[in-house]
C-alpha positions in Angstrom: 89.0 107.9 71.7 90.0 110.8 73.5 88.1 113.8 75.1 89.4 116.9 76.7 88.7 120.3 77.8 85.3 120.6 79.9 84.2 124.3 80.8 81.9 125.7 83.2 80.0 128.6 81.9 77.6 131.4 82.6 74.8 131.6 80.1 75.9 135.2 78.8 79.4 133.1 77.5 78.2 130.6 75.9 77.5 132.1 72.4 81.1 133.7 72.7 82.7 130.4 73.4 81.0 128.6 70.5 82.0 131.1 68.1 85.7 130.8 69.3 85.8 127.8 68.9 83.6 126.9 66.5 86.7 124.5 64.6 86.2 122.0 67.9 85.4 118.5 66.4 82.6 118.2 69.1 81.0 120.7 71.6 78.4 119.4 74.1 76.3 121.8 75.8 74.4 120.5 79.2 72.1 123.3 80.9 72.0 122.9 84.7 69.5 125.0 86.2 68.1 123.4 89.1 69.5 124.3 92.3 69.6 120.7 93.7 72.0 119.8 91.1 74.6 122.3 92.2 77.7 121.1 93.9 76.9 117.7 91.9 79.5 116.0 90.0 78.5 115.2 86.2 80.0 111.9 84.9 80.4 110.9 81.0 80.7 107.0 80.7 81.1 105.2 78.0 77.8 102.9 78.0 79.5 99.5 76.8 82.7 99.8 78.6 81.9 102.0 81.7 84.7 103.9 81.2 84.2 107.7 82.7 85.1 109.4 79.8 85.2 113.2 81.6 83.3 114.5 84.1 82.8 118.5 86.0 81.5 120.1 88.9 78.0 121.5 88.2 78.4 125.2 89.8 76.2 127.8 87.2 73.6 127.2 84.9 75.1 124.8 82.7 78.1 122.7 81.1 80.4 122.2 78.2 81.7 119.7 77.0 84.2 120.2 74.2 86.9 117.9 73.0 87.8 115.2 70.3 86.7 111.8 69.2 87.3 109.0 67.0 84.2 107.6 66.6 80.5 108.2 67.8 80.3 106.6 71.4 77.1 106.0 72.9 77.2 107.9 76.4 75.5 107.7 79.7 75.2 110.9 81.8 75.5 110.5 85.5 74.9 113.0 88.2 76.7 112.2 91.6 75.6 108.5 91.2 72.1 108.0 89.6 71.6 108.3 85.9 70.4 111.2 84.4 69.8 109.9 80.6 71.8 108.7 77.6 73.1 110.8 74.4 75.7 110.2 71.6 78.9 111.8 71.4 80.0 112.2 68.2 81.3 115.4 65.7 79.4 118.7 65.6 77.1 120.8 68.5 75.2 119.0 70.3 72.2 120.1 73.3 70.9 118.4 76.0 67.8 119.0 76.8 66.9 117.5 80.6 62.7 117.9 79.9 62.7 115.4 77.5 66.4 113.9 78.7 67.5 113.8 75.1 70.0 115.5 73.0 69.9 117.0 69.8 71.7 118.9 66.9 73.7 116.2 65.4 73.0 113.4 63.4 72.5 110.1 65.0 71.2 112.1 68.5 68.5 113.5 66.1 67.9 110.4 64.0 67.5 108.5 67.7 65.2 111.1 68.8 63.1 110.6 64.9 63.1 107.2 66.5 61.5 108.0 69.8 58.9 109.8 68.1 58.1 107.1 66.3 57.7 104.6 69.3 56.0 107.8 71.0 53.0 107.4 68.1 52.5 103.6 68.2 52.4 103.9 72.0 49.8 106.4 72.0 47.3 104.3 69.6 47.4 101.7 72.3 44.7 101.9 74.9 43.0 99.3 77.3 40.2 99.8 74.6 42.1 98.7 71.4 40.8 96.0 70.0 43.1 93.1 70.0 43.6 93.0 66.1 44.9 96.8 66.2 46.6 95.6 69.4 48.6 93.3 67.1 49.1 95.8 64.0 51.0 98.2 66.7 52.9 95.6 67.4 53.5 94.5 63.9 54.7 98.0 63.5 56.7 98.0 66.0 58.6 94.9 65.2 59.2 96.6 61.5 60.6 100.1 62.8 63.2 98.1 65.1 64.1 96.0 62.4 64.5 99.0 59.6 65.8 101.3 62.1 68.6 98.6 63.5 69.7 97.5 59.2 70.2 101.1 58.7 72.4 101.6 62.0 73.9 98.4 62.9 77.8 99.9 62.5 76.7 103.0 64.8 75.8 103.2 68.4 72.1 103.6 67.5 72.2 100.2 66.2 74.0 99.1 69.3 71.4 101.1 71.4 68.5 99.0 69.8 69.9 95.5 69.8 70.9 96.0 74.0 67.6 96.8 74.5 65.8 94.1 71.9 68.7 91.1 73.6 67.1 90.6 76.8 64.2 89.2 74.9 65.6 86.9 72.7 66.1 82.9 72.9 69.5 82.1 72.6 69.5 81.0 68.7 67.7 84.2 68.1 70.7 85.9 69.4 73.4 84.3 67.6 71.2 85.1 64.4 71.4 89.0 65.0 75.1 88.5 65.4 75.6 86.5 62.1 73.2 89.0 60.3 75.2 92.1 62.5 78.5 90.9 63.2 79.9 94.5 64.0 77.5 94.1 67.3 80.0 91.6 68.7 82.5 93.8 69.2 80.8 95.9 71.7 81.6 94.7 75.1 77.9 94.6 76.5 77.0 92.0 73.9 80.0 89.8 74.6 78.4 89.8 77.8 75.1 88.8 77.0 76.5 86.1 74.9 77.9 84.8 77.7 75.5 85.5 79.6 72.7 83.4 77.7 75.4 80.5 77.4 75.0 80.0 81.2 71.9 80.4 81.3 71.2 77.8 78.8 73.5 75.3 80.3 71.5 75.6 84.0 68.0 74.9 82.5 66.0 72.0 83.9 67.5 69.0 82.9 71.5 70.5 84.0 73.3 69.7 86.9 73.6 72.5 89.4 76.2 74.6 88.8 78.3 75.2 92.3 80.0 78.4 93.4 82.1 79.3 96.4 81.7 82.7 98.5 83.9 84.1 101.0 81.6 85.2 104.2 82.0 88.9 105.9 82.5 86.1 109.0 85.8 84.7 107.4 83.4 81.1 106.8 83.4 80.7 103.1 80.3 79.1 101.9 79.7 76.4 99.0 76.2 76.1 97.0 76.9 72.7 97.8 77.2 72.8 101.4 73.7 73.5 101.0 72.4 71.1 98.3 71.7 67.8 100.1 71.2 63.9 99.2 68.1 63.1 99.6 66.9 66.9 99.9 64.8 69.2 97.4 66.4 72.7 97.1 65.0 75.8 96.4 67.9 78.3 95.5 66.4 81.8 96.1 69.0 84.4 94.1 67.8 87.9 95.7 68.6 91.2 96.9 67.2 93.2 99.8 66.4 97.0 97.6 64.2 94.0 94.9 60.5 94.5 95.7 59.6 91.5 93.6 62.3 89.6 95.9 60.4 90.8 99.1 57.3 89.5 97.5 58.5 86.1 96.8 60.2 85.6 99.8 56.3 85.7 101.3 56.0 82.4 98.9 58.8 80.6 100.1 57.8 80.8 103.4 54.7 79.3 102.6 56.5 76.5 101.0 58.7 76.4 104.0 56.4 76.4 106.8 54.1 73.6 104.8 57.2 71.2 103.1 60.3 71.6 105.2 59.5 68.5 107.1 58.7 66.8 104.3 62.3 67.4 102.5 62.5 70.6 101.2 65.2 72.8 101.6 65.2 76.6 101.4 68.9 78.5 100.6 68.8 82.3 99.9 72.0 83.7 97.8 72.0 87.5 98.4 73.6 89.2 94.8 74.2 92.6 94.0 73.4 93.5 97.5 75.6 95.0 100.6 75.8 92.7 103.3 74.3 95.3 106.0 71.3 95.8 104.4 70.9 91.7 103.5 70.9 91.1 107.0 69.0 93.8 107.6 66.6 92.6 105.5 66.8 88.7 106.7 66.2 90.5 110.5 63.3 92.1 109.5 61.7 89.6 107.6 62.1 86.8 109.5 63.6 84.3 106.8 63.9 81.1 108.6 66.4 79.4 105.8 70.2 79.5 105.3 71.5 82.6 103.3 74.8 82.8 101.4 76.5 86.9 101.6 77.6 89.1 99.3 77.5 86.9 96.3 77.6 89.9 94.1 78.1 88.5 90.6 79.6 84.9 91.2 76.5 82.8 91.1 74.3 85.2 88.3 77.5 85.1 85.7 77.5 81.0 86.5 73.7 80.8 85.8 72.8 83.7 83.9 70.6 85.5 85.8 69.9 88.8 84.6 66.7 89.7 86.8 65.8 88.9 90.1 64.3 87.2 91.8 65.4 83.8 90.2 64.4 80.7 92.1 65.8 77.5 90.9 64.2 74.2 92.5 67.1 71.2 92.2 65.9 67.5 93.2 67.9 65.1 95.4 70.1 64.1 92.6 71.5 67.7 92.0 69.7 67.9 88.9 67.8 71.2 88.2 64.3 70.3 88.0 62.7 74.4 87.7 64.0 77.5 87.7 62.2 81.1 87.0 59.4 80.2 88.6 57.0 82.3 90.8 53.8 82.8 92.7 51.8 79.8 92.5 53.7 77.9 89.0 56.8 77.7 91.9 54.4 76.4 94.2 53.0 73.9 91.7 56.7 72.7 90.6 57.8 72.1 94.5 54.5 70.2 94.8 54.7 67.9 91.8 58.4 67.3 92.3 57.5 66.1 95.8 54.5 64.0 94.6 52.7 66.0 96.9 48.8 65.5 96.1 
């Protein structure tokens, strides 16, 4: 894949730069009117690979992108750092439009956007007054126009698109049968990912060992899960992150179980991921958390166990045998307290 030759333009050029080179194999057209987007850079990345495929300086009411491809790539748009929507690149004129943060004038953008619409009208027959039999029709319908819509694009990025977002969902032998039904999806890298991804996590359910991990500490000290995992000892692993609202909330839970079971055995270890170490501690300071926390775990531990939301709280029993894991609110409490035969 290759792209090239980005241009900043005033609105009175743009219909003179389109007809010059109207013989470009692709030609993307971004308006940028708000004034707290100038001086912004705009990035192109690749959405499977992360790859910044171009980027420009937004200075004028909007971009072009012009240049050449092999093959449609599905593209996310970000603007100095936060994500500003998702578009195809692929052959012919295509528009961005940032009120609906969708692009158009090409085939697959348009055929995604036919897509949207769809989802936008089975969204908008459910109410909190639908009955539940209509409740389950939308659904029904639903589940068809995914299923259509992904056999009719599973060699473009569309197809790609739908299966990313459908994966998260799916039990691991659900998974593999997309990929034996689709195998052009296992090319992409995101889904090699996820492959992986649900292997860990299916090899650290209840009934698994606990997997351990070693972390190098801002300190120098480099920290083991197992330093923390004791005989004799119930351990609640808390994977979390200080900017995680649900994290914060659970972290209210823990103390409970803390303050009521830590003299009776249990054991409380936090693992910070995806997180800076300032604002962990910042957040450890500020909340009080009485336990043990490893730093600046970033991906170690959630690649090892599959975590691909947080919080995730796994409970192992004196034996180092996982005895719960994804559990919150009061089915965590209930775990901890029939795991230590607590009546």
């Amino acid at each position: 894949m290759k792209l090239h030759s980005r241009f900043l333009l005033s609105a009175a050029a743009v219909s003179a730069v389109f007809a010059a080179s109207a013989a470009d194999p692709y030609k993307l057209r971004i308006p940028t009117p708000a004034d707290d987007l100038q001086g912004a850079m705009l990035y192109l990345v690749n959405y499977d690979t992360g790859e910044k495929m171009d980027s420009a300086l937004i200075d004028g009411p909007e971009l072009i992108f012009s240049g050449e491809i092999d093959e449609p790539v599905l593209t996310r748009m970000i603007i100095d750092g936060d994500r500003a929507g998702s578009l195809i690149i692929e052959n012919g004129s295509i528009v961005w439009s940032p009120e609906r943060r969708e692009a158009f004038g090409s085939p697959l953008n348009d055929k995604l956007n036919e897509f949207g619409r769809k989802v936008e009208a089975l969204s908008a027959r459910l109410t909190p007054a639908t009955p539940p039999a209509d409740r389950e029709q939308v659904f029904a319908e639903y589940e068809t126009l995914v299923s259509s819509t992904l056999d009719e694009n599973a060699d473009n990025p569309i197809g790609y698109y739908l299966f990313i977002q459908e994966a998260a969902q799916l039990s691991e032998s659900d998974f593999e049968a997309y990929l034996k039904k689709y195998p052009s999806l296992a090319n992409y890298q995101r889904v090699s990912s996820l492959r992986a991804l649900m292997t860990a996590r299916a090899n650290t359910q209840p009934g698994h060992k606990y997997v351990n991990f070693t972390i190098p500490q801002p300190d120098g000290k480099v920290l083991s899960l197992s330093d923390f995992v004791k005989t004799g000892k119930y351990t609640l692993v808390d994977f979390w992150a200080s900017w995680c609202g649900p994290c914060i909330h659970e972290i209210g839970v823990l103390k409970q179980l803390w303050d009521t079971y830590h003299d009776r055995g249990l054991d409380i270890v936090g693992v910070a991921v995806w997180d800076k170490t300032e604002t962990t501690l910042d957040a450890i300071k500020r909340l009080e958390i009485p336990w043990p926390c490893i730093l600046d775990a970033q991906t170690v531990p959630t690649d090892l166990y599959g975590i691909s939301g947080i919080p995730c709280i796994i409970l192992i029993n004196p034996e180092g045998t996982i005895i719960s894991r994804d559990k919150q609110d009061t089915e965590l409490m209930l775990d901890v307290m029939n795991a230590m035969n607590v009546k």
